[in-house]
Each structure stands twice: as structure tokens, then as C-alpha cells.
Phi, psi and omega in degrees: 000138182315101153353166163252120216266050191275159190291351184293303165301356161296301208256052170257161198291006187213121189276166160307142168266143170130230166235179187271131169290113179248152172252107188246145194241143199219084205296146007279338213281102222250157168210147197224145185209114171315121184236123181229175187131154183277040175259329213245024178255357156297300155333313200268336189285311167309318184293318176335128171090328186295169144300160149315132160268147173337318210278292196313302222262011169283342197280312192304325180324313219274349185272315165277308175342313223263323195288318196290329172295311205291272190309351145300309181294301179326283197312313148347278187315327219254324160280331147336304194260349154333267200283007158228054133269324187289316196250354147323303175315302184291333201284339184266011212285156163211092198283140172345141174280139182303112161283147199300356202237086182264338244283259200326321160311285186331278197342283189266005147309325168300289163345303191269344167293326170299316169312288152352283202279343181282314188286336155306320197273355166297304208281292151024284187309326197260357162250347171259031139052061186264346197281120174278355192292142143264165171278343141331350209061341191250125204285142178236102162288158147301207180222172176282350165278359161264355181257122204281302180241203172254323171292349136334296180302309179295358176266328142321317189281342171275300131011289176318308215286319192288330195280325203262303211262266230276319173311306196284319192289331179288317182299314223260324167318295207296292181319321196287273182355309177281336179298276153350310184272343168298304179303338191273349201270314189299335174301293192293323146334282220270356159275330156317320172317308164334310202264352121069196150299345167272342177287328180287316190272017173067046203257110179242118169293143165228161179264191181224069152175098175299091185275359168280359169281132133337127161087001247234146186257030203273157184243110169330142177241179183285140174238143173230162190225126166240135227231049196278141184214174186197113152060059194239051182247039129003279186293324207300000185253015165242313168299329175308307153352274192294309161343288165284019173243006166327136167274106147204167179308116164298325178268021164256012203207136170231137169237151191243124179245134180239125186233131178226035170271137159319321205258136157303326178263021140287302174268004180255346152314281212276355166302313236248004187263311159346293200285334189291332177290315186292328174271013170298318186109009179280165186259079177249156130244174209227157192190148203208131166250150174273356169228094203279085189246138195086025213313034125246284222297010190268312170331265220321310159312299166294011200235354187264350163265070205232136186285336170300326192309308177338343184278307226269151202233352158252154129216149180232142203270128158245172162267179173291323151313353200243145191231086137298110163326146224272337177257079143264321192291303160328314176275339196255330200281316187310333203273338171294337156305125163073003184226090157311349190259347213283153168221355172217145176210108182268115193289149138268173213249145154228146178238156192295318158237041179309354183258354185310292165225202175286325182297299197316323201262323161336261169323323184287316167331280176320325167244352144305297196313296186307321175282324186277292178257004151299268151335273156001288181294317172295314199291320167307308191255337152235012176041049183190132174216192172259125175287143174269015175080340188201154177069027188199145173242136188263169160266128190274001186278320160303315216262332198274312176310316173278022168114330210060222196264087152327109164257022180291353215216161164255348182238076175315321214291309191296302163325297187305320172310291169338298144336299169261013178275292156345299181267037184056028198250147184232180179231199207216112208226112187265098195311332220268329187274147157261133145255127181309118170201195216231130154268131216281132192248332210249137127356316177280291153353280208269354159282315181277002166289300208275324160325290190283328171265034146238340149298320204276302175308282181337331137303305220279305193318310166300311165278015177231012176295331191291299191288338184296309199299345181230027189261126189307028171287167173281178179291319209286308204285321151343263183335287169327325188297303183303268189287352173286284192302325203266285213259345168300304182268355177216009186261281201306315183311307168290292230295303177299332182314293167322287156323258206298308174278012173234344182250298192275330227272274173340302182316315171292338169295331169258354158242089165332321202292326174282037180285171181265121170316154179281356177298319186261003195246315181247310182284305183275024160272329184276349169284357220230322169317286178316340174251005161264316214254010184282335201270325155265076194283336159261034178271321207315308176320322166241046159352296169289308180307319191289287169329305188290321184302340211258331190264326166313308191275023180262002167256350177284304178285322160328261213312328176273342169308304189273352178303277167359295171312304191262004191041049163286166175040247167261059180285333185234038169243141179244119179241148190274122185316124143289146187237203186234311183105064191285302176335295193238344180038063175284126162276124188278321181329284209311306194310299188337293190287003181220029173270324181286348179267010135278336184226089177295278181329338182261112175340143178272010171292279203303336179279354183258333172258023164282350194272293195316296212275322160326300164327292189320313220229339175274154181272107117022089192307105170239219166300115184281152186252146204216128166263176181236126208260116204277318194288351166289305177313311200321303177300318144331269182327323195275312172305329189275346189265332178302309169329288182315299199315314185283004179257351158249062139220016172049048202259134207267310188273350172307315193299325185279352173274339214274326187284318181289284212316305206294332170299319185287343205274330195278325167319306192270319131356280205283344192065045169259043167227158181101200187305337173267010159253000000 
């Protein structure tokens, strides 16, 4: 690559010492070459002082000419692949399954036809220079001997009709909205502050007792570990792994694999991963129901009336993706000596493929910020969370006083907190133990994950309100429950998210008069941005990316907020995250053929008709079909038409957010983010 030839080194009061720069040019290709030695410095000392001649510095022209070409063409190339990415799509296309809940989908199908015929009759006004608007807002109607035609007229009459009916209903909207969105910024400020002041004062739980010293007299309690999965069979081998490869007392530790898969050869994999361990000497069993109801929280429930479980005084829950490290149990149980009121001790999740594409590094922002300063802060200060369902050991003495395992809900982990929060058991939350899992890589993954964990609180909110409201907690923690946890953080956030930057925002471009100031359109969001990505810092390039994703994906969590709320639609379906097997990337060929030097014991009738169901039943990775998200485009159409509208009121930066938001909505749409780039 060429040096850098800026015009600043040229004219500067002290030439270079040393040589003369020659330039040979090698189409397409330019090369600059130093020529040094004490022969040229007699040359350079004569040469001192002079200007640069025309030719050299016609070479430097053609040396940027060639860097500004070179990044044209990237860019060139990069709109080009655009749109036969776009049609790639549409030919591969599945448009989304129809839901029983279409109302919103209308809503802004309408919304953009309105948008449309309104945005024709501007461009009309504004080329018959009909436009009365001041900057003031305030309108000079004509008299009727000024109105030229008749769609003249009708363009008054809307403009009358928008300033009186519609202007005000939008302000009052617009207010609320900003109100909402200041509170919820001031929440999150002050859980940063939090997180902090823990950093500074160093504030850590420690136990009182190290089974990881030398020497150390902790007395092992009974543990039990449990693994519920459903058709994972990607994964299923890597928590089973890590699992049996815990440092604890084998005959203090039972794992339990709860399997609720559907598919036969899934499950005769994980019988035979099962059988490889247990002749290992570990002590696992494998369970399997046949009537898959309630689903995990139902596994769960049926896997805790087990007459045994009674020895045990712990257990702790992985998913099938989560890999605990061989000290996690060391690092986590001990903390539970000497603290009896303690009833959870909560892991954070790191993941294995947060480099993966953009959705991945995405997604790793939003759960950094939760594990580093949610989670963090609640658990310090209030000894109360949100369970994450994984990575974390309950008392099981805990999990039986709050009721148990609840199938009423989609999010039992939350059910279950919530409960024993209630009934006074507190927790414990350790940033420093990690577990290895998995982030959802496809758009579809992770739109029906965000589905089920905004929807699923919002049920849980309507049945268990009754009981926070008669519960012997103090007002405070009452309060904290309500308005923090339920409705500020799992209520408001989509709704103003949804609202106000997908809805009024756009709306004010044709009503002027309700415009929004840029303080909510820009500054405290890329400020609010900036303090989610602190817990990553090196996601900060991406920034932007984060923001615009961030408002796309408030109509996916909208729609499951009120589904929840109001028990529409899908409030009570559970679709199982897919995952990829980042970790181990299992081949079943490879399992197959590397089975008999593990299960000495196992017949070849069964590895062969473990071969068969395998053949049989696995699919053949062929062309993926990528769907198409209609309330996504929609919204694209209507930002890209908000957009058009701002630029004849030249208002710069609306134009440019309403056009980067319309892009993403159109990107995501079409399902060009994820696992399919």
C-alpha cells in the first residue's frame, strides 16, 4: 500500500531530509518507492527549498483520483448487491404464519395509504406554491378569492382540519409519550450510576466458606442439576458434557436430563450420550414425558416429584446450550452457608457467538447492559431479580414455600422469582461466575424469543397482581414490584418505543404543527445508547446500528406486550429458541462412528438402529427460506414516505433519521439480517 502523500508535508518550513520521492505508476496500480542512501543527500540539500514540480504533484492527483475511485466502486458494488439480495429474498420468500391477532398489521396498513394520499397532495401544494405554513406554526388561511381550484380548496381544508382536530390530539399524545420516555432514561441513568458506585466501592458478594482453598473443611451439600431440552439437537451434548464434568463429590451430585423432545432420533442421541456418561460413573438419569404439557415449566415440575429429590437441598438448572465450567457449583453453593433467608444464586450468560454476524453482536449489547448493570444492581441493592431460567442454583427448600414450578405462564423463571420474592427469600446475583450459551443467530430465532419474553411478563402481571397487592412485603418492595419491575421496564418501554418513534414521529412530518423537538429524536437517545454499550465497549462502532435496531424491533415487542396484556393471540405459545452448536458444531456421521469406542457395553443392533433414525429423521441442509415480515415493511413504507415528506419543510435531521429507521425496518423485513448474510 502507497504511504501517505498529504499536501501538508510538502509545504511544511523544514523539507524533508533524506530522498526524493519517485513515482512509477503500474496500471491499474500506482507504487511509491524511497530511494535513500548519503549519495542523495547532496541532491536533497540542493533540491531544499524548492517547490514540488507539476508532474510529481500531478502523480499525487492521480494517487487520490485512484483511493476515491477504489471507495466508489466498494460502495458502487455494495448498492448493486442490494437489490439482488432483495430479490433473492423475494423468490425465497415465507411470508410469516397468519395470527389470530391482525389489528396492528390493518392499523398500519391504513396508516401508510393515509400517509401516501396525504403525501401526494404536499407534493401538489408545494409545487402550485400553495404552501401558508410560517415558521411560527401559525397558518394564514386565504380568503375564498384566493383559492385558485378545487384541490386548492382541498388543501386548505385540510390544513384548517390538521391545525384544530388532529395537531392537538397528536400534542397530547406526543407529551405523554416524552414523559414516559424521560422516565424510563432517568431509570436507566440511575441504574448506571449504580453500577458505578459498585465499581468503585468494589461491592462483591463473598461466601463464608472457599471450597476452592487448600485445605478447606466445607461440607458438600446434596446437589441436583437439571437439564431440560425439547428437540435440541444441535446442543444436547454440550450441557450433558459440562454437566458431568462438575468438581463436586460424585455421590453428592445427581443430573437429571429432562427431555421433552418430540423426535425419535433426538432422543435415542441423547439416551446413548446419557448411557456414555453413566458408564463413566457419573451419576445421571435421563427422563423423558410423554405428555408434553406446560412446557419446560411443566418438564420442571414433573422432574421435582421424583421421590428422591427429597435428599437434595439444592438444584441448579442449565439449558441445553449452557456450558458450566467445572467450578461453577464451588463458585456458586457456598454462598448459601450461613445465609438461610438466601434462596437463588444467579450466574451471568457470555456467549460463544456474540462475533457472529450483526444480530449477535447486537443482541450481546442488550445483555451485557442486563447482566452487567440490571441484574447487577437489583441483586446488590435489592436482593431481588428476575430469574433468567438458566445458570442459576435455587434452594429447593425455596422453590417448595413459593408454590413450585407454575405452568400458567411462558416465563416460569420469572413466575418462580417473583413468588419467592414475595414470600421473603432473597437473592444473590454473581457477575464474576460465567456461563458459556448461545445467542439466537437468524431474525426468526430471535423475533420469536423477544416475543415470548415480553409477552410472557405481561401475563404473569395480570395473574400474580392480585397476590403482590395482599402480599406481607413491605409498600416499598410492593412499589418496586409494580412500578419498576412490571410496568416501567416491561410495560412502558415498548409501548413509548413503539409509539412514539414508529408512530407520532412519522405522524408529525404531516402535521407539522405537533412537531417533536430534537432533544427526544436524537440527543437523549444516542445518550441512552451510549450507556447501554458501556458494559461493552467494544461494540461502540457499533452504535448506530444498535439504535436504529433497537426501535425496529419495539413493534415486535409491542405487539407481544399487548398480546400479554390482553391474552391475544400467541400470549401463550412457546416455540424453543434455535440454536447452532457453535461450541461443538456436532456432526451425528462423526457421533455415529465414534460411538462404539465409547459404549463398550451397547449392542450393535441398537448403534445400528441408532444409525437408521438418525438417516432417517435428520434434513439435509439445503437452500434456507427467509421470510418476509409484512408490519415490518409497512413501517419501512410509511418512515420512507415520512422522510420524502421532510424534506419540503427541509427539516435535516428528521429526514435523516426517518430515512436510516425506514432503512432498517426495510432490511429486516426483507430478513436481511442474521444467519442468512
Amino acid at each position: 500500500m502507497p504511504p501517505n502523500l498529504g499536501l501538508s508535508d510538502w509545504w511544511g518550513r523544514e523539507a524533508r531530509k533524506g530522498t526524493p520521492v519517485v513515482v512509477t505508476m503500474e496500471n491499474p496500480n500506482y507504487s511509491v518507492v524511497e530511494i535513500e542512501g548519503p549519495e542523495m543527500e547532496e541532491f536533497s540539500s540542493a533540491e531544499k527549498g524548492r517547490g514540488k514540480n507539476a508532474k510529481q504533484f500531478t502523480w499525487v492527483l492521480l494517487l487520490r483520483a485512484h483511493r476515491a475511485a477504489n471507495c466508489i466502486a466498494w460502495l458502487a458494488n455494495a448498492v448493486w448487491a442490494l437489490p439482488r439480495a432483495v430479490s433473492k429474498r423475494l423468490a425465497n420468500r415465507s411470508e410469516e404464519k397468519p395470527e389470530k391477532s391482525r389489528l396492528l398489521y390493518k392499523f398500519i396498513r391504513a396508516f401508510v395509504v393515509l400517509s401516501l394520499a396525504v403525501l401526494c397532495l404536499e407534493l401538489v401544494a408545494y409545487w402550485k406554491g400553495w404552501h401558508f405554513q410560517r415558521p411560527d406554526l401559525d397558518l394564514h388561511l386565504p380568503e375564498k378569492l384566493e383559492i385558485s381550484s378545487w384541490a386548492h380548496g382541498v388543501y386548505i381544508s385540510w390544513l384548517g382540519f390538521r391545525a384544530v382536530y388532529i395537531a392537538y390530539a397528536i400534542q397530547i399524545l406526543s407529551k405523554f409519550c416524552v414523559v414516559l420516555f424521560v422516565i424510563q432514561s432517568l431509570d436507566r441513568l440511575v441504574l448506571c450510576l449504580g453500577c458505578f458506585w459498585i465499581k468503585f466501592k468494589r461491592i462483591k458478594p463473598t461466601a463464608e466458606s472457599d471450597p476452592l482453598k487448600e485445605g478447606s473443611d466445607y461440607k458438600y451439600p446434596m446437589v441436583l442439576v437439571q437439564i431440560p431440552m425439547c428437540n435440541e439437537r444441535e446442543v444436547y451434548d454440550q450441557s450433558i458434557s459440562a454437566a458431568c464434568q462438575l468438581d463436586w463429590p460424585r455421590d453428592r451430585l445427581l443430573i437429571q436430563v429432562l427431555d421433552d423432545s418430540d423426535d425419535e432420533s433426538i432422543r435415542t442421541l441423547i439416551r446413548t450420550e446419557v448411557a456414555k456418561w453413566s458408564q463413566q460413573g457419573v451419576n445421571i438419569v435421563y427422563r423423558h414425558r410423554l405428555v408434553r404439557t406446560g412446557y419446560k415449566a411443566g418438564n420442571l415440575k414433573s422432574a421435582m416429584s421424583c421421590d428422591y429429590v427429597k435428599d437434595y437441598e439444592f438444584v441448579a438448572i442449565f439449558d441445553a446450550d449452557f456450558q458450566p465450567s467445572p467450578d461453577f457449583l464451588k463458585r456458586t453453593v457456598p454462598h448459601f452457608e450461613g445465609n438461610p433467608d438466601l434462596g437463588l444464586v444467579q450466574a451471568r450468560w457470555s456467549f460463544v457467538n456474540k462475533d457472529e454476524n450483526l444480530l449477535t453482536r447486537l443482541q450481546n449489547i442488550n445483555l451485557c447492559f442486563h447482566f452487567e448493570v440490571e441484574q447487577q444492581v437489583n441483586g446488590v441493592f435489592l436482593n431481588f431479580f428476575g430469574f433468567n431460567g438458566t445458570a442459576g442454583v435455587w434452594r429447593i427448600k425455596a422453590l417448595e414455600t413459593s408454590g413450585g414450578w407454575l405452568e400458567r405462564t411462558t416465563v416460569e423463571d420469572m413466575d418462580i422469582a417473583v413468588r419467592a420474592h414475595l414470600n421473603g427469600w432473597k437473592f444473590i446475583y454473581l457477575n464474576d461466575v460465567k456461563v458459556l450459551c448461545e445467542v439466537p443467530e437468524s431474525y426468526e430465532a430471535y423475533r420469536k424469543q423477544q416475543h415470548r419474553w415480553h409477552s410472557g411478563p405481561m401475563h404473569l402481571f395480570r395473574v400474580c397482581l392480585p397476590a403482590i397487592l395482599t402480599s406481607k412485603i413491605s409498600a416499598w418492595k410492593k412499589a418496586n414490584l409494580i412500578l419498576l419491575f412490571f410496568l416501567l421496564r416491561k410495560l412502558i418501554l415498548p409501548f413509548y418505543s413503539f409509539t412514539l418513534f414508529c408512530v407520532i414521529l412519522p405522524l408529525t412530518m404531516f402535521v407539522p404543527e405537533a412537531e417533536l423537538p430534537i432533544w427526544v429524536i436524537c440527543y437523549i437517545p444516542v445518550f441512552m445508547s451510549f450507556l447501554n454499550i458501556l458494559p461493552a465497549p467494544g461494540s461502540f462502532p457499533f452504535i448506530v446500528p444498535y439504535l436504529l435496531f433497537e426501535n425496529t424491533m419495539s413493534i415486535t415487542k409491542f405487539n407481544a406486550m399487548v398480546s400479554g396484556l390482553f391474552k391475544l393471540g400467541s400470549a401463550y405459545e412457546w416455540v424453543v429458541t434455535k440454536k447452532a452448536g457453535r461450541s461443538s458444531e456436532p456432526d451425528f456421521q462423526k457421533s455415529i462412528e465414534g460411538l462404539p469406542q465409547f459404549h463398550k457395553h451397547v449392542s450393535d443392533s441398537a448403534l445400528t438402529e441408532l444409525s437408521k433414525d438418525v438417516k432417517k429423521n435428520s434434513t439435509p441442509r439445503g437452500k434456507r427460506v427467509n421470510k418476509i415480515y409484512k408490519k415490518e415493511l409497512a413501517l419501512a413504507l410509511l418512515l420512507l414516505t415520512a422522510a420524502v415528506r421532510s424534506l419540503l419543510s427541509a427539516q435535516g435531521i428528521h429526514f435523516y433519521y426517518l430515512l436510516f429507521q425506514g432503512v432498517s425496518f426495510l432490511l429486516v423485513g426483507l430478513d436481511l439480517i442474521g444467519e442468512q448474510m
